[in-house]
N, C-alpha and C positions, 0 to 999 in steps of 0.2 A: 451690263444693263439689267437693273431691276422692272420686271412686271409687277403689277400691283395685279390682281384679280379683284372684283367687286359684285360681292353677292347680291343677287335681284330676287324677288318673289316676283314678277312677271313681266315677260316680255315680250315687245310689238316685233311679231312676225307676217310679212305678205297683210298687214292692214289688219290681223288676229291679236287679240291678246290673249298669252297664255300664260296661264298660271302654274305655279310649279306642282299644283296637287290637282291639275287641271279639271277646273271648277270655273265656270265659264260668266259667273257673277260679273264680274268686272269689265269683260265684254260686251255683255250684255248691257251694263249701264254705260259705257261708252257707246254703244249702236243706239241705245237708246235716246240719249241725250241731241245727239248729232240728228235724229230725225224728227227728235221735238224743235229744235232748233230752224231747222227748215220749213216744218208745219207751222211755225208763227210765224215765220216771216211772206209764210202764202197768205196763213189769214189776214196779216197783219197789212196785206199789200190789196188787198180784193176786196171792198166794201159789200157786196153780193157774189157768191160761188152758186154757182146751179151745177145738178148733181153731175153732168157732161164735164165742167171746168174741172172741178173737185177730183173728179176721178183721175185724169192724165193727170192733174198736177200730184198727185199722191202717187199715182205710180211709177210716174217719172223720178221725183224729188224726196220722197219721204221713204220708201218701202225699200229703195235698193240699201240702203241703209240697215235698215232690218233683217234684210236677207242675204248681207256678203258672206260668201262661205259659210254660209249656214251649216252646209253637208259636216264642217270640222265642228262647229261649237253647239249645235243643235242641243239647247237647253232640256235639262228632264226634271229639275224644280217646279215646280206650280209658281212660285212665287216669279221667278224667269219669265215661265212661260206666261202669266198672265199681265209683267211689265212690260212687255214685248207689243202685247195685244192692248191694252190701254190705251200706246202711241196710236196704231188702227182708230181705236173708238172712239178718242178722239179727233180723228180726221175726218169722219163720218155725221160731224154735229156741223150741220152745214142747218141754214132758213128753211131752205124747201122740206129738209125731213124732220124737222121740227115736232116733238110732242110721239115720234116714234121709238120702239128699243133698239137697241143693238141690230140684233136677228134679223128686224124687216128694215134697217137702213144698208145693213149687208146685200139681204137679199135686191134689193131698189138698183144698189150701186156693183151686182154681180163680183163681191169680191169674197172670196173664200176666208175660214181665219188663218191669220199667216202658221198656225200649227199644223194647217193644212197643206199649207204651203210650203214648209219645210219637210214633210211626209213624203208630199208627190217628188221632193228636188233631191231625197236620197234613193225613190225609185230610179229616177234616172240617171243617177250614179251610180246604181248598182248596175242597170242597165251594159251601161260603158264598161264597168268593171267587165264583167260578164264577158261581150263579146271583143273584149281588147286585152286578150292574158297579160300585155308588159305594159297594162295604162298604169296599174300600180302592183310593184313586187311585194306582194304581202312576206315578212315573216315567218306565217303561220298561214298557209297554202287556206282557201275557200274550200269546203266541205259540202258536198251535193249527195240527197238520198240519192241511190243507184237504180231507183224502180218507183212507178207512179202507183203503185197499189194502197197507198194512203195519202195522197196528195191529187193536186189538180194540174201539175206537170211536172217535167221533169229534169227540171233546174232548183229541186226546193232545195233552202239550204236549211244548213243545220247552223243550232244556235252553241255559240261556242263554253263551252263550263270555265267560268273563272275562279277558280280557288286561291290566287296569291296574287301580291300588289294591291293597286286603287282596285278595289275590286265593281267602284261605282261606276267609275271614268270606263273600264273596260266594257262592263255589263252596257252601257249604252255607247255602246261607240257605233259608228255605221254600220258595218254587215252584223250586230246583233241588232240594233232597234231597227233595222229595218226587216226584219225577219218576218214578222207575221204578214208586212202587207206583201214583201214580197211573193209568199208562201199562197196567199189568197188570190192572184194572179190567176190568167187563164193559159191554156197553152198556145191558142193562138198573141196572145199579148206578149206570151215571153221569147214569141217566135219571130217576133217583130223585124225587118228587116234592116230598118234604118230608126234614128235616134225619133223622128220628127211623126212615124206611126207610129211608134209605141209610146208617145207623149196623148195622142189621139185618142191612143183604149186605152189606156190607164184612164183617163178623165170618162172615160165612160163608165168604164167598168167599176173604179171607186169614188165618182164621185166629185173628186175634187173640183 
């Protein structure tokens, strides 16, 4: 019996598309589309949204979309990152904020930008990392300073040097881009007991 093989530039993994130079474009306009898709058919269904309707219906129907497994395809384009956020601002052009920007229909409607959103949802993936050594078998084992004398605790990790391969795809993969905010942490934040207090102070402490 003959196999045939059949070469692919990208493939649907667990609801992911990945690319063979893993470059997350194509994901991205796939998540994208699928949440514009849903956002007209809110509009298209609701002859008046007040800012209360708008919001569940978008966080419900539109955003999970945006944000499945973020933690793996977490765009670092501009171009990504700001088609991503369009779908948002457009859901946000509702009657009642009429004649507002962006910024103060955000702030109206309490909703963070989803870059924010993706930021706080790798903190708590590192989180899990952290205190579950077999959540995932790295590799290339996580690297901890040994001492708090230049840091604000003592979990900071170290950002890893890539010299060979995608040197792009590696430089932002989770445990590097999330390096700084994790590094900016407190000690009590990162002493955190359970998953649902340390989601608490993080939003305190950065904001989101």
């Amino acid at each position: 019996m003959i196999i045939f093989w059949k070469k692919t530039e990208i493939e649907r993994d667990l609801g992911v598309m990945i690319s063979k130079d893993l470059e997350w474009e194509h994901h991205v306009n796939c998540a994208t589309n699928k949440a514009n898709r849903k956002l007209g058919m809110i509009k298209h269904s609701f002859k008046y949204l007040d800012v209360t309707t708008l919001k569940l219906l978008y966080k419900s129907m539109v955003r999970p979309h945006l944000e499945y497994a973020a933690t793996v395809w977490s765009p670092s384009w501009i171009k990504d990152i700001n088609k991503l956020e369009d779908v948002q601002r457009r859901a946000t052009r509702i009657e009642p904020l009429r004649g507002m920007n962006y910024e103060e229909r955000r702030r109206i409607l309490d909703l963070p930008t989803l870059e924010e959103r993706r930021r706080r949802g790798d903190l708590i993936e590192m989180f899990k990392i952290k205190n579950s050594p077999n959540y995932i078998n790295f590799e290339v084992p996580l690297r901890y300073f040994d001492n708090m004398s230049r840091g604000r605790h003592n979990k900071r990790l170290h950002r890893e040097a890539v010299k060979t391969g995608n040197i792009r795809s590696r430089h932002y993969f989770l445990t590097n881009r999330v390096v700084d905010d994790w590094n900016a942490l407190t000690q009590e934040t990162i002493d955190s007991t359970n998953k649902n207090l340390f989601k608490n102070r993080i939003d305190k402490t950065l904001k989101f």
